[in-house]
C-alpha positions as CSV (number, residue, x, y, z in Angstrom):
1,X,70.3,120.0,87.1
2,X,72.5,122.6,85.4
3,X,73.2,126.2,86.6
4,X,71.4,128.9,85.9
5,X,72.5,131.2,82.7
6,X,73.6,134.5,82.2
7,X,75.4,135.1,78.7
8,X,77.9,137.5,78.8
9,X,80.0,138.7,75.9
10,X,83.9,137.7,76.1
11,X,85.9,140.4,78.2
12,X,83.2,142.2,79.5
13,X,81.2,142.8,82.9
14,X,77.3,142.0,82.9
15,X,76.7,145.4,84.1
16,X,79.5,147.8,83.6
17,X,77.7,150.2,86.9
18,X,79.2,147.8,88.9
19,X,82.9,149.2,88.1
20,X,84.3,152.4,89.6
21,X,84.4,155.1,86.7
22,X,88.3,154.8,86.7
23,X,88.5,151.3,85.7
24,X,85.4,151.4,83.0
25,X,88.2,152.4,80.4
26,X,91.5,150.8,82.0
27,X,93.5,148.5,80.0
28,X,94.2,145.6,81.1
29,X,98.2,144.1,81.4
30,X,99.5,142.7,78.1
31,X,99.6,138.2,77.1
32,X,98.9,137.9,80.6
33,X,100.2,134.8,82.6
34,X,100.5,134.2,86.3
35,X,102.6,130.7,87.8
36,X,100.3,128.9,90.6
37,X,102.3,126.3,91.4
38,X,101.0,123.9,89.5
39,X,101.5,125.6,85.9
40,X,99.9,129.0,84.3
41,X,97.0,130.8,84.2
42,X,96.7,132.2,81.1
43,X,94.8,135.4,80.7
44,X,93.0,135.0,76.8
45,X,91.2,138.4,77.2
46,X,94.5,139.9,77.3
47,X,96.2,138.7,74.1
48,X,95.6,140.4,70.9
49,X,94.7,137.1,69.2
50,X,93.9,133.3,70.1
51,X,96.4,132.4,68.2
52,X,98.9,133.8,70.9
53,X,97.4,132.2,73.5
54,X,97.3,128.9,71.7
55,X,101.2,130.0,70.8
56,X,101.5,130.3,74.9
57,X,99.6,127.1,76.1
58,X,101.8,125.1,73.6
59,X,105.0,126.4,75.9
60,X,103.7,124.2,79.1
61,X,106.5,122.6,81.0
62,X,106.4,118.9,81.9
63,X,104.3,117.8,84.6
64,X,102.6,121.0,84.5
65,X,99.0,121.7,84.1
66,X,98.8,125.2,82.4
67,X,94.7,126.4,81.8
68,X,93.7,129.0,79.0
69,X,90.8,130.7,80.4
70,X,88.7,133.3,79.2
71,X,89.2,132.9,75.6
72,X,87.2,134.5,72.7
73,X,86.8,132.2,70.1
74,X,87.8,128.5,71.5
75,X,87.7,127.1,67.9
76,X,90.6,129.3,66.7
77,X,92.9,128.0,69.6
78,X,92.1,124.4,68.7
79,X,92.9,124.9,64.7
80,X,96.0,126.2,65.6
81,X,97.6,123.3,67.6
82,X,94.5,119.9,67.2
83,X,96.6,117.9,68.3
84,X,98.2,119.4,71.3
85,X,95.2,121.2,72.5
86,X,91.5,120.6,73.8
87,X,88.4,122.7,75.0
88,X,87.6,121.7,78.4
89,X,84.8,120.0,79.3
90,X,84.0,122.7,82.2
91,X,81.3,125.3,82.7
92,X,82.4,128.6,83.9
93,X,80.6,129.7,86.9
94,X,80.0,133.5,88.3
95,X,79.2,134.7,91.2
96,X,78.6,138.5,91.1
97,X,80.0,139.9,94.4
98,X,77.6,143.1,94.9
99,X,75.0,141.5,95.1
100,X,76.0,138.4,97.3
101,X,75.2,138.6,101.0
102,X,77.6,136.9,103.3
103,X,76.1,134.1,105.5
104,X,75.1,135.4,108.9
105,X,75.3,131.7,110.6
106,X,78.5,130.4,112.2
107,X,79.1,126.4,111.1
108,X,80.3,124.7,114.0
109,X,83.5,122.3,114.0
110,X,86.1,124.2,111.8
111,X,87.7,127.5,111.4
112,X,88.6,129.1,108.5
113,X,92.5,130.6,108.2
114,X,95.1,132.0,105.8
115,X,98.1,129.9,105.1
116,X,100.5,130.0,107.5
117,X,103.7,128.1,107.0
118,X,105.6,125.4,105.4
119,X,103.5,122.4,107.3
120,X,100.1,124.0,105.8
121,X,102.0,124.2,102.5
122,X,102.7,120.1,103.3
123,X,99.1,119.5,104.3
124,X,97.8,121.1,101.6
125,X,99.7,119.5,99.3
126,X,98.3,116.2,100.7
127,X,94.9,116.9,99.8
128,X,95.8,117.7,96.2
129,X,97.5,114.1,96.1
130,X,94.2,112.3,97.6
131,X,92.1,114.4,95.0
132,X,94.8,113.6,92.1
133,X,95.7,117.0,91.3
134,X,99.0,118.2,90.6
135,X,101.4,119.3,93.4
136,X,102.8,122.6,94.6
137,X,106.3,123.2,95.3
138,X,106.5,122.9,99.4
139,X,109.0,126.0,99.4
140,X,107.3,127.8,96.6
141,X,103.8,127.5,98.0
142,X,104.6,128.3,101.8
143,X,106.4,131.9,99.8
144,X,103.3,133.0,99.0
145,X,101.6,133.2,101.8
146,X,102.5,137.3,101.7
147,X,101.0,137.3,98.3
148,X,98.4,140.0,97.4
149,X,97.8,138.0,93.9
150,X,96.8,135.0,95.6
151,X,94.9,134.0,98.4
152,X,95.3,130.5,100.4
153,X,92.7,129.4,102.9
154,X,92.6,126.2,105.3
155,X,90.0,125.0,107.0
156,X,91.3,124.0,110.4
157,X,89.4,121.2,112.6
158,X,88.2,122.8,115.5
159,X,89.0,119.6,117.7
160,X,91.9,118.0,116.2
161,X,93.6,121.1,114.7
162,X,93.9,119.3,111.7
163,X,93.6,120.9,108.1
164,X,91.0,119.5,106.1
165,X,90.6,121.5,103.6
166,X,91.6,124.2,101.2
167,X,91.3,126.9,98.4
168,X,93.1,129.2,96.5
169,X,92.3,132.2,95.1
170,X,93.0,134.3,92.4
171,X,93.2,138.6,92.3
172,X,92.3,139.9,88.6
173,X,93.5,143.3,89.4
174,X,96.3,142.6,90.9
175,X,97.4,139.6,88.3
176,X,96.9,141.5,85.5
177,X,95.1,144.9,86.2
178,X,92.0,143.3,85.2
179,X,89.4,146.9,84.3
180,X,86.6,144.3,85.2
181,X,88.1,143.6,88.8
182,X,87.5,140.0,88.4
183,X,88.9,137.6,91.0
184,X,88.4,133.4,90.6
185,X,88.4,130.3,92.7
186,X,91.1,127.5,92.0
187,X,91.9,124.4,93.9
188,X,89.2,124.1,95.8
189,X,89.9,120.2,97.9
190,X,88.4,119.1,100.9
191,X,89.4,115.5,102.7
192,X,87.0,113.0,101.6
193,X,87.6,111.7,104.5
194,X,86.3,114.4,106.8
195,X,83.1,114.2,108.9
196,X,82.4,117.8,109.6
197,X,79.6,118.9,106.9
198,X,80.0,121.9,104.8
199,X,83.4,122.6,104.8
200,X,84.1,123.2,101.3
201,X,80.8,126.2,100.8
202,X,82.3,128.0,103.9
203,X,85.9,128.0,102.3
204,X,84.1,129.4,99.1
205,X,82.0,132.2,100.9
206,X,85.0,132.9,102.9
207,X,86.9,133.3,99.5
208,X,83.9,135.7,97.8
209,X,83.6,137.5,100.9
210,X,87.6,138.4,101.0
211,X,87.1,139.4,97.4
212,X,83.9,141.5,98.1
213,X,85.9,143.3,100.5
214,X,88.5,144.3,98.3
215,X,85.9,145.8,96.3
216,X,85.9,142.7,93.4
217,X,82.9,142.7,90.8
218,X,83.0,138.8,90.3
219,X,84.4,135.4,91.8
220,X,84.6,132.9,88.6
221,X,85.6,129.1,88.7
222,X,85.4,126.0,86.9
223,X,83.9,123.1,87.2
224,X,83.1,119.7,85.3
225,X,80.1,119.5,83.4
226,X,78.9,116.5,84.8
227,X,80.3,117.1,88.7
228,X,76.4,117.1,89.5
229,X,77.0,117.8,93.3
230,X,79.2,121.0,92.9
231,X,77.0,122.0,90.5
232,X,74.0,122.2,92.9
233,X,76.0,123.6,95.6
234,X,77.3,126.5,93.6
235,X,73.8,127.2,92.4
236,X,72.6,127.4,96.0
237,X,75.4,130.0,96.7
238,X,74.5,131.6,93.9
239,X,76.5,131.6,90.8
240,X,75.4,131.4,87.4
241,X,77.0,130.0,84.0
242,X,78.7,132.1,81.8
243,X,80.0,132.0,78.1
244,X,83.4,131.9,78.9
245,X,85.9,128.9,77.5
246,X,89.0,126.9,78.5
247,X,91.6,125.6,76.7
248,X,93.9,122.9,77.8
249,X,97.1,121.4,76.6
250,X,96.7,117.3,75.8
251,X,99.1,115.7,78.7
252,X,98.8,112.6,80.8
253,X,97.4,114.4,83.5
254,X,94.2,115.6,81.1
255,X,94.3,112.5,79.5
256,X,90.8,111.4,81.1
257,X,89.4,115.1,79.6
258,X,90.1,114.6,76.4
259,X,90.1,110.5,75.0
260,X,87.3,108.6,74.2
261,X,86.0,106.5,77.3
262,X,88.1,103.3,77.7
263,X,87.0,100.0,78.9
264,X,88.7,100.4,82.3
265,X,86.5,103.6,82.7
266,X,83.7,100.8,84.3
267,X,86.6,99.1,86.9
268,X,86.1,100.0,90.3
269,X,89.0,102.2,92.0
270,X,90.8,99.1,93.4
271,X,91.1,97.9,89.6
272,X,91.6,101.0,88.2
273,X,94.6,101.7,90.3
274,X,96.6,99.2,88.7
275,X,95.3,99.5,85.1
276,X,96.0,103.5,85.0
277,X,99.6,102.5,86.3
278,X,99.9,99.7,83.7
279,X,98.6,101.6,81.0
280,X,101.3,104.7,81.9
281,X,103.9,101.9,81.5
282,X,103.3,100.7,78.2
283,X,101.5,97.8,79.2
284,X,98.9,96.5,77.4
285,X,95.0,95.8,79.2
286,X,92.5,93.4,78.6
287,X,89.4,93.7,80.5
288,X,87.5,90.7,81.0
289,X,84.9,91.7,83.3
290,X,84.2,95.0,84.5
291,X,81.9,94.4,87.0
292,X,84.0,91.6,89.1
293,X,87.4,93.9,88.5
294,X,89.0,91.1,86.1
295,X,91.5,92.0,83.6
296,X,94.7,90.9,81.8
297,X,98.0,92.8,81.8
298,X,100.2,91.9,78.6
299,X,104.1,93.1,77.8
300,X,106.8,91.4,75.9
301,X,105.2,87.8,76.1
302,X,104.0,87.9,79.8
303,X,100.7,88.0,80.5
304,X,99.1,88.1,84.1
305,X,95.5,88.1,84.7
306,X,94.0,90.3,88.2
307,X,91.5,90.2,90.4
308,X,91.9,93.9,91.7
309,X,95.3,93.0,93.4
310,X,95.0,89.3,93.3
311,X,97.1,87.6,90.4
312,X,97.9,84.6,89.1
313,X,101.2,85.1,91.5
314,X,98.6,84.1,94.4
315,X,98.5,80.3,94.8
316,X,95.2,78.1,95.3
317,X,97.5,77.5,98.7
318,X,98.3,80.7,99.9
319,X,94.7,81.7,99.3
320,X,93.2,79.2,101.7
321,X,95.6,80.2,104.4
322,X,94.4,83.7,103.9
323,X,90.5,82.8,103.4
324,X,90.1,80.5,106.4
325,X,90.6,82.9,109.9
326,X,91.3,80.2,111.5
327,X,94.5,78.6,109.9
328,X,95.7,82.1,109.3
329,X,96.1,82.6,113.1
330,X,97.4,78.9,113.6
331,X,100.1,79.4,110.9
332,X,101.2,83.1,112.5
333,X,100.7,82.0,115.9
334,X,103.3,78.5,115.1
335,X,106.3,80.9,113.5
336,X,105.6,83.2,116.3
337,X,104.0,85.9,115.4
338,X,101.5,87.8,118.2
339,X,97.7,86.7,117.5
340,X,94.6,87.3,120.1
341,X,93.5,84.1,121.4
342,X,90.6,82.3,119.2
343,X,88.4,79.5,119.4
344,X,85.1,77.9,117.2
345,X,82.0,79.0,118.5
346,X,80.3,75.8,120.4
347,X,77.7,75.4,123.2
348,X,76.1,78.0,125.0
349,X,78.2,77.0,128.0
350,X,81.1,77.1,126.3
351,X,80.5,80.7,124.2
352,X,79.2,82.2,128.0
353,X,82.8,80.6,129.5
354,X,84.9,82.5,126.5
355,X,83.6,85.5,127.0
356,X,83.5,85.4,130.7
357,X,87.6,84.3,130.3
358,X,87.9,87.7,128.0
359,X,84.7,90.0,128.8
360,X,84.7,91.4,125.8
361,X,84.7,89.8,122.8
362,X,84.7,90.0,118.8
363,X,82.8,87.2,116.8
364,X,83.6,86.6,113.2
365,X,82.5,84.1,110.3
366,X,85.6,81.6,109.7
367,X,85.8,83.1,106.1
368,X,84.9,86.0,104.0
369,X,85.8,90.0,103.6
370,X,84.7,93.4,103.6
371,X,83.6,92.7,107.3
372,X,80.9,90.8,106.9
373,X,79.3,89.0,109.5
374,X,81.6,90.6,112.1
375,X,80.6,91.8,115.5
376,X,83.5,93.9,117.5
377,X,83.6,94.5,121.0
378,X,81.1,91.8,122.6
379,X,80.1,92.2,126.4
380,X,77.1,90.3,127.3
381,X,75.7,87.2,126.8
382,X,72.5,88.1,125.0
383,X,75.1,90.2,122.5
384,X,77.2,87.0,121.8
385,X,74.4,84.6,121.0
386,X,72.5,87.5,118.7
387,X,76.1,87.9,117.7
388,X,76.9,84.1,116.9
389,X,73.5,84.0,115.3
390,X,74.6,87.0,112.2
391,X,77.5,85.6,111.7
392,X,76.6,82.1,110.9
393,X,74.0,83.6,108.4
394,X,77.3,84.0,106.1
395,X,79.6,81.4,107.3
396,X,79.0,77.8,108.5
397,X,82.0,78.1,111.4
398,X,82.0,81.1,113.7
399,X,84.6,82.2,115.4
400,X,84.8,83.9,119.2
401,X,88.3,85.7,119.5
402,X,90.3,87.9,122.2
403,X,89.2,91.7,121.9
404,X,92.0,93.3,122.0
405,X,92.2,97.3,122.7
406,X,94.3,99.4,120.1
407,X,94.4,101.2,116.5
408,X,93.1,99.2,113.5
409,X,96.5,99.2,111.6
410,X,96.9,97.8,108.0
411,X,100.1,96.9,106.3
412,X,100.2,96.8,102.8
413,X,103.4,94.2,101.7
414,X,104.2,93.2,98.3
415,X,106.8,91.3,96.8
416,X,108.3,90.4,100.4
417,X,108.4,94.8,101.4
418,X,105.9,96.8,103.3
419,X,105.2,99.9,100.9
420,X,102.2,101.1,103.0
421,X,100.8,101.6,106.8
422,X,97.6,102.7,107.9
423,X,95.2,103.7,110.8
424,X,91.9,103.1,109.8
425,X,89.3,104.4,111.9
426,X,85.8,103.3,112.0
427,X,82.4,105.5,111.0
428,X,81.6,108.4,113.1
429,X,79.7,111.6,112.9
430,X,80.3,115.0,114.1
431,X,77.5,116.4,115.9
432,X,76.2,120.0,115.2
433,X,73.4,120.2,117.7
434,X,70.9,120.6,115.7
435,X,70.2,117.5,113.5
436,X,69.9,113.7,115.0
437,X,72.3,110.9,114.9
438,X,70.3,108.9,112.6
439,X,70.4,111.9,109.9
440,X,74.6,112.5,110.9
441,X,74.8,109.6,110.0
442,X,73.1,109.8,106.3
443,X,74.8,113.1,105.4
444,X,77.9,111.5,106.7
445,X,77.7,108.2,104.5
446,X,76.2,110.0,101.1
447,X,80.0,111.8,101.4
448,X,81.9,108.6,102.1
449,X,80.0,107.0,99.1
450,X,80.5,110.5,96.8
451,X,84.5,110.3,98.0
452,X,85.0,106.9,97.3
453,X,82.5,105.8,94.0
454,X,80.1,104.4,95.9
455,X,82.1,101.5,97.4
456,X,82.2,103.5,101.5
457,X,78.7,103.7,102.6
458,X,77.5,103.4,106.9
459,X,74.8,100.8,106.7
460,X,71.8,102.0,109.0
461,X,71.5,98.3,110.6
462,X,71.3,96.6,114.2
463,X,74.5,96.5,114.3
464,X,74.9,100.5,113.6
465,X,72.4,101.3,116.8
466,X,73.9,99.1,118.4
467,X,77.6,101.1,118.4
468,X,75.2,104.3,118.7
469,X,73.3,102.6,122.2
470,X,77.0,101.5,123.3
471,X,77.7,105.6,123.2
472,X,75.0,106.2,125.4
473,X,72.4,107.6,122.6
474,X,69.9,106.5,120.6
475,X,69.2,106.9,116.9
476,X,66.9,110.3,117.1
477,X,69.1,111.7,119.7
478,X,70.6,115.1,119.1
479,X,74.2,114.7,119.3
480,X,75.5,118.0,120.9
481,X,78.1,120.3,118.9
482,X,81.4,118.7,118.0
483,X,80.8,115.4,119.1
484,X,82.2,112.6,118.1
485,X,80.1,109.5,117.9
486,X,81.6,106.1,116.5
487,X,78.7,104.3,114.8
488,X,80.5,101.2,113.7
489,X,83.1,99.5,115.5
490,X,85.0,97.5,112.8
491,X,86.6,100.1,110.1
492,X,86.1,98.6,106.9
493,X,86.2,101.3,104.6
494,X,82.9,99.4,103.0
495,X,81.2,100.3,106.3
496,X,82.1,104.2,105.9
497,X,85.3,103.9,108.0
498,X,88.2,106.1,107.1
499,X,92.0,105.1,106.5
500,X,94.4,107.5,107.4
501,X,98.3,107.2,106.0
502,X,100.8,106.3,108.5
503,X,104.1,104.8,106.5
504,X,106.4,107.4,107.6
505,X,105.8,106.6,110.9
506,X,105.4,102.4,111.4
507,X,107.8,101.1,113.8
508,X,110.3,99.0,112.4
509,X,109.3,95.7,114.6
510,X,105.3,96.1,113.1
511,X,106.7,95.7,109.2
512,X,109.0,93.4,110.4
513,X,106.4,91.3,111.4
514,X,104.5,92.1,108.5
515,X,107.1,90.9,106.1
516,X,107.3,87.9,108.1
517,X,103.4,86.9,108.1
518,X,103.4,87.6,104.2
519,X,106.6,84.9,103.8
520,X,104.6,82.5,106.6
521,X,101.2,83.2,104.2
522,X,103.5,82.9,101.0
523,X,101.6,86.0,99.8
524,X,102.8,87.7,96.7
525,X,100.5,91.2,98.1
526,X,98.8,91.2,100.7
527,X,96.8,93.5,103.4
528,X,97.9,92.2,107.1
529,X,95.3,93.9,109.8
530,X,97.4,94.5,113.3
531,X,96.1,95.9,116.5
532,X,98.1,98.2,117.8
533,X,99.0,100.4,121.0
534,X,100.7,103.0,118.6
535,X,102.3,103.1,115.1
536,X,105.6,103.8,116.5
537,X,105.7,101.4,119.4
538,X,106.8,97.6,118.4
539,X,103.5,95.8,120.8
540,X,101.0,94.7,118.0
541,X,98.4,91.3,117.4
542,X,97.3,90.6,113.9
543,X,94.0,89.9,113.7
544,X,94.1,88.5,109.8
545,X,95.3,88.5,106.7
546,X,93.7,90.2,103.2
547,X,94.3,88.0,99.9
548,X,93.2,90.7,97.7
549,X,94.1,94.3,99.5
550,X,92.3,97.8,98.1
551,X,95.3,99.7,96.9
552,X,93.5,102.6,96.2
553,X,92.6,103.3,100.1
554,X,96.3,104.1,100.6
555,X,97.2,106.8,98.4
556,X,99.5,108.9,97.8
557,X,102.0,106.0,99.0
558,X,103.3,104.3,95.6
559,X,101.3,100.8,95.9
560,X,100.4,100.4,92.2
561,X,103.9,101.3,91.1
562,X,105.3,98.8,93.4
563,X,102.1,96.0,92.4
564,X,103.6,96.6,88.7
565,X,106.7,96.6,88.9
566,X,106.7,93.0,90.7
567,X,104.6,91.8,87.8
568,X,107.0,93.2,85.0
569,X,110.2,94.8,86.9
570,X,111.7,95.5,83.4
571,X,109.3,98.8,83.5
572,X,110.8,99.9,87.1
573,X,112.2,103.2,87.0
574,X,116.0,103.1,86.3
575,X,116.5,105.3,89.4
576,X,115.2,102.9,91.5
């Protein structure tokens, strides 16, 4: 699908009737350039020639992201500078504001706001990091929350009070006096890991309605050619492609925009990671196989071959201690380290006696990952054996262990240091009273999979309607208005669970004991999962140990920089 067309000529309105007769003829503010935080928008329309505004976009600052927009003749700007600048692989997008009609329906489960104060400016700034896009200035950002240039709106959870998402917003008059009272949409970010539907179309009609108000002609943004699911969004609301160009300076944070695909363009996020971070170091990449996340990192006669986080570091040894549930607990449990209590799966009699010694349960396969084979929070007889049954479909040893009641808490250590701590939380869907649980949960697991390249995705299975039955619903129930339904109970992020950052806060007994089950293990990096009554209380069980962690899921906390500079610490920043 692409949007829908509308050629316009550089610099000028579609239909000049929709200006006020006092701005038909109004010049516009001189080489135009307004500071967002993250670098310049720079005006085109407003310079007497591209080659000023090529002159300009050759000024951007260092780790800066300055963007050219509306410029007349693209191919000038790039023959003055082809080797510092790019065209942007974007379409412009237009929605004309007299003739857009504001959505009559409220959407339950969030509530749109202005920016308020310095811990918006922080959480905002968090959702730029998770979507990899530059970050604001916490001081400079929460000063402009006055501004009548720009516009900053959260989206608020109505339950939690948590922001989930934001945009920004851009005033053409009041920027630069634009005659065509233009306004445009920037930084539009929404947590991928947010259940409530729609929150990023309401922060855009709640953006173009702000503007219509003010009496604005046009909302433009950008947006990547190929970003197939904005693309169809913004033609529902009703914007249409225009002929307008970007321009962009060639820095590492465009580099993706403007090279040639690389090999590593096919590795998976947890492999990617690492090779981005390598290949920002100077290191050199080999990639062996794409599909299994294999490749090679090479500098100054060291070479170290990865399995996504798993290297040659990791011994045959310390993988079997990891591998086999089991011996992991029996090794923790013997340097005395908290683990739930654990035994094979045997005899009916004996299963029926476990459970009754526990009444409630979690059966596991002795070995695998991505929890597979895993049934959480067991409590009758008929569950365990249909329980036992799925499990031994992937392992020949099952395992019936202690359910214990806390958060899902992983630890990421490497090289002997926890660098990371999260809660992860398994799949759930908001209810909005009006579609059932079964189609929740679809919506809900196309976004986890969009979010995270396919690998989060909430399997519609036995064991899924059975969490859903556990609630007290069925699968074609209507689950009422801002409800919260678990559908899984483990919270692999493979399953659609979420993972939430929690470093700041960890207690320092749980990475104590973290750092001590990685030197028990003998594990280089590893991913230890603790149940927990809080993150900042020292009470934990771990429940096992990951030989090959997903770096990615913890973002923005520094895990690849710390995974390469154990492999070659001669890179490590000399500040450190």
């Amino acid at each position: 699908m692409s949007a829908k067309r509308a050629t316009t000529r550089p610099g000028r309105t579609r239909d000049a009737s929709l200006l006020p007769a006092d701005h038909r003829t109004a010049r516009p503010d001189s080489n135009a350039t307004i500071h967002c935080g993250w670098g310049r928008l720079i005006f085109g329309n407003t310079f007497a020639t591209t080659e000023a505004v090529a002159e300009t976009l050759c000024t951007e600052k260092s780790d800066e992201r300055d963007i050219a927009i509306y410029i007349h003749d693209p191919h000038v700007a790039l023959s003055v500078a082809p080797q510092e600048l790019f065209l942007d692989p974007s379409h412009t997008l237009r929605l004309w504001l007299p003739h857009y009609r504001p959505r009559k329906e409220q959407v339950p489960g969030f509530n749109i706001r202005r920016l308020r104060d310095r811990q918006d400016a922080e959480t905002i700034n968090r959702l730029y990091a998770l979507h990899k896009m530059v970050p604001i200035d916490v001081d400079d950002l929460s000063s402009r929350k006055n501004s009548r240039t720009f516009t900053f709106l959260v989206a608020e959870d109505a339950t939690s009070g948590d922001v989930v998402g934001t945009v920004m917003g851009v005033d053409h008059k009041r920027a630069f006096n634009d005659p065509e009272l233009g306004s445009s949409l920037w930084c539009l970010a929404v947590d991928p890991q947010c259940s409530t539907p729609r929150v990023g179309e309401m922060l855009i009609r709640t953006l173009a309605e702000h503007y219509q108000a003010r009496g604005r002609s046009f909302m433009d943004l950008s947006v990547m050619h190929d970003n197939q699911a904005a693309l169809q969004l913004y033609d529902r609301l009703g914007f249409v492609q225009v002929q307008q160009f970007t321009v962009k300076r060639k820095n590492p944070i465009n580099e993706n925009l403007f090279i040639a695909p690389q090999p590593e363009d096919a590795l998976n996020p947890y492999a990617g990671i690492i090779v981005k971070e390598a290949r920002r170091r100077g290191i050199s990449v080999d990639v062996e196989d794409a599909d299994c996340g294999l490749f090679r990192l090479s500098l100054g006669g060291r070479s170290i071959t990865c399995h996504e986080s798993l290297t040659d570091l990791t011994s045959a040894v310390a993988m079997t201690r990891c591998d086999n549930k089991a011996l992991t607990r029996r090794l923790l449990a013997r340097r005395g380290l908290s683990v739930p209590d654990q035994r094979k799966a045997g005899s009916k009699m004996e299963n029926r006696s476990f459970l009754q010694e526990h009444g409630r349960v979690v059966v596991k396969p002795a070995r695998g990952e991505q929890g597979a084979g895993i049934s959480v929070d067991i409590r009758s007889e008929d569950e365990l054996e249909a329980a036992i049954e799925k499990a031994y479909s992937y392992h020949d040893v099952v395992l019936l262990e202690q359910f214990c009641r806390g958060e899902d808490l992983r630890i990421i250590v490497i090289d002997g240091r926890v660098v990371a701590g999260a809660i992860r939380l398994p799949a759930a869907v908001t209810g909005n009273g009006q579609d059932d649980i079964s189609e929740l949960i679809r919506v809900q697991s196309r976004r986890r999979s969009n979010a995270t390249g396919g690998e989060s995705t909430i399997p519609l299975d036995a064991e899924t309607e059975r969490c859903v039955a556990l609630g007290g619903y069925r699968m074609h129930d209507v689950l009422p208005e801002g409800d919260i339904l678990n559908v899984r109970k483990t919270a692999n992020l493979h399953t659609g669970g979420t993972i939430h950052d929690v470093t700041s806060r960890l207690h320092s007994s749980l990475c104590r004991a973290a750092e001590h089950a990685a030197a028990v293990l003998e594990m280089p990096v590893v991913g230890l999962d603790f149940l927990v009554p809080a993150v900042d209380e020292p009470n934990y069980v771990i429940i096992e140990a990951n030989e090959r962690p997903g770096l990615a899921n913890h973002e923005p906390q520094p895990t690849a920089e710390k995974f390469i500079d154990m492999l070659f610490p001669q890179t490590k920043r000399r500040s450190e």
